[in-house]
Every structure is written in structure tokens, then in C-alpha cells.
N, C-alpha and C positions, 0 to 999 in steps of 0.2 A: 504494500500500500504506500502509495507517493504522499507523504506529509504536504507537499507543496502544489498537491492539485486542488482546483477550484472546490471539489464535489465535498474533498476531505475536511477543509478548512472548514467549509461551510456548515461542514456535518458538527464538526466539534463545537464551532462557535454556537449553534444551537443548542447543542446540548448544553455547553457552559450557563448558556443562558437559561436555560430550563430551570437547570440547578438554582440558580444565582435567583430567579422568580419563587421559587421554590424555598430558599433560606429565608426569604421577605414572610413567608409564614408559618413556618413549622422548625422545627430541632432535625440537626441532621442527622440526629440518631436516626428519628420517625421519619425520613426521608426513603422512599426505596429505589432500585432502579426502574420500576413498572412507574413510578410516580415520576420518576425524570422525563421517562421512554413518554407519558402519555402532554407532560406539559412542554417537553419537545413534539411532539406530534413524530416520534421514529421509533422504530421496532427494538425488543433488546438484542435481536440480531445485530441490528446495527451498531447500538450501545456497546455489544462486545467486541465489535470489530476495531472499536476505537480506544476502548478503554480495561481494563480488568476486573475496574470495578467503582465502586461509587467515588473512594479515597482518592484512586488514580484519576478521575476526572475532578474531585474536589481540588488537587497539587497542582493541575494541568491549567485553574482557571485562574484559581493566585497567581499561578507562575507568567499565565499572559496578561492577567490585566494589571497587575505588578511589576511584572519585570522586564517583559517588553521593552516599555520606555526608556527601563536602565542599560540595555543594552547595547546601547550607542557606546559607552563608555567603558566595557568590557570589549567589543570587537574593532574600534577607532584606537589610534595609540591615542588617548589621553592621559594628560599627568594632570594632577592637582598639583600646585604652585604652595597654593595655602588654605588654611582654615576654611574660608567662604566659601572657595570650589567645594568643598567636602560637603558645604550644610547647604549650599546648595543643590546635590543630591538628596540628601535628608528632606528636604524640603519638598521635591518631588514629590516622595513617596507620601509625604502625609499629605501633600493635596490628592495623590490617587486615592488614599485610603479613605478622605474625607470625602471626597466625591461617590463613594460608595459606603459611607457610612454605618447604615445599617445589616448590611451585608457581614461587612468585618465586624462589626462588634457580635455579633452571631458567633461567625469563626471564631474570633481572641478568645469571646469566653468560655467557647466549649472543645475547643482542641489546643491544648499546650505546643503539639507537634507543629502545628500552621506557624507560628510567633517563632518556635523553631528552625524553622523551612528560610520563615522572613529574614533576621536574622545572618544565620549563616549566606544566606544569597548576597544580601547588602554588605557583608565585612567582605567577599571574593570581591565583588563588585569593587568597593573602595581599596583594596591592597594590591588591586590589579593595578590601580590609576595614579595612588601618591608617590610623587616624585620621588623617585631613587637618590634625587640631588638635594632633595627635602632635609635638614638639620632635625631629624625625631630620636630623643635620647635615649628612645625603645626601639625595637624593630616593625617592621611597617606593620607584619602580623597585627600585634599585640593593639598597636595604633587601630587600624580597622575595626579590631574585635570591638575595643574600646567605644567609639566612635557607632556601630551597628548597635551593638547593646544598647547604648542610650538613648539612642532614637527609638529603637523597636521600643522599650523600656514604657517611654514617656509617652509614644503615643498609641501603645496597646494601654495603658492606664489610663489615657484620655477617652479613647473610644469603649473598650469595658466600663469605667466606673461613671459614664455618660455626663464626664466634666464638659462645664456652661463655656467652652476656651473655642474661638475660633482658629481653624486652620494656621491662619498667619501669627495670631496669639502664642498657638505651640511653637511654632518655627524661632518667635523671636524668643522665648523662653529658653528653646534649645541652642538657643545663638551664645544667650548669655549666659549659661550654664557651660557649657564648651568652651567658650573664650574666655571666662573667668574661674571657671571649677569653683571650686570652695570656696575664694572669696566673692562670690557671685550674692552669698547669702548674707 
């Protein structure tokens, strides 16, 4: 099966959306794939051909409406210079997550693994791109991990515990928490 034929994309992105219609009102425990297959309007034939199972299409849909975007920055040689390049990826990602709001807050609060997923994606992302010529008095590893943690961190707590903060509220929050650490507070 060619990932990059019209018929395939098409097939997934429906189902993703199936799913994604589907999280707007139920737990995705009580989700099944008869409930995906019927609010995609396709067979679990098809369902199977594309996926293995409900989890593999749940990773499949973070992974594109997430990380997609980010991957300009993992397949272009981009370096990060400094701090702001960084948080402006950070940034990114919580206007996606915000723009889908209740969706993630669904996910954050019922699967540890998804925050997980996020996460480890966002530190490869960032350790790909910070400057080798960068002065980091850790190694870039450690830096990213850093730097991913906090983000996912503040805005899985933003979206789980249904804080009153807007999008760009978290980003400057995380601006000056990153730029200042500890003495931020």
C-alpha cells in the first residue's frame, strides 16, 4: 500500500477525523473501531488495512496534526541561534494544541502515553536543530529534554486542569520561565 497515494491519505485523514469527532463525545476507552468505521462512513476492512488498531490510529493522528508542522525543522538543516528560535517552536505547538483544545484535553487526561509520545517527539525535534556552535554548558541532549519537558509540562497542565490562560498567555509565561528559571518567581 503506497502511503502517498490520493485514495490512502484520504482514507486515513477520514478516519482520523472520525476518531477526532468521536473524542468531542465519549472516552476513548468506550470508543470502538465499529464506532470509528461507522462515523467515518468505511468498512473495518478498510480500518484494518490502514491501521492495527484503535491506538495505532489514535499515534497516527497526534503524530499528523502535531507534528506535521514541526517537521520542517527536523528534514531542512535548521539550527537554532538562541532561546527564541526554541520557544518559538514551543509556541507552535500550543497554538496547535489550542486550536484543538478539547480534543487534547480528552487525550492529556486519559492517556499518560500521548504526553509521552508529545514529548519525546518535541526534545528529537529541538536536539536535531540547536546549534552545535551554541555555548550550552550541558549537552544539546539534556538541553532539549529540558526545554520539551517544560513545554509539554505547562501546557498538558493548562489544557487538563482547564486553566482560564490564553494561548499566547502560556507562551509568554513559558518565555519567562525559560529565560529567567528560578529567578522568574
Amino acid at each position: 500500500m503506497n502511503s502517498t497515494d490520493l485514495r490512502v491519505r484520504r482514507t486515513r485523514k477520514t478516519l482520523r477525523q472520525g476518531l477526532f469527532e468521536l473524542l468531542q463525545k465519549h472516552e476513548f476507552d468506550k470508543i470502538s473501531v465499529i464506532d470509528i468505521c461507522r462515523e467515518s462512513m468505511v468498512t473495518r476492512a478498510t480500518f484494518y488495512t490502514h491501521y492495527k488498531d484503535k491506538y495505532d490510529l489514535l499515534e497516527d493522528g497526534i503524530r499528523t496534526i502535531l507534528f506535521e508542522p514541526l517537521e520542517k525543522y527536523r528534514t531542512e538543516k535548521h539550527e537554532i541561534e538562541n532561546i527564541d528560535e526554541m520557544l518559538s517552536i514551543c509556541e507552535e505547538v500550543i497554538h496547535i494544541i489550542d486550536s484543538r483544545r478539547s480534543s487534547f484535553a480528552y487525550i492529556l487526561r486519559r492517556n499518560e502515553y500521548v504526553e509521552y509520545f508529545i514529548r519525546k517527539y518535541l526534545a528529537s525535534v529541538l536536539v536535531n536543530i540547536i546549534s552545535s556552535r551554541e555555548h550550552v554548558p550541558v549537552p544539546r541532549e539534556i538541553y532539549a529534554e529540558y526545554y520539551s519537558n517544560a513545554c509539554v509540562s505547562v501546557v498538558s497542565a493548562w489544557i487538563k486542569d482547564n486553566m482560564n490562560y490564553t494561548a499566547n498567555e502560556i507562551v509568554e509565561y513559558l518565555k519567562t520561565l525559560l529565560n529567567r528559571g528560578a529567578h522568574a518567581v
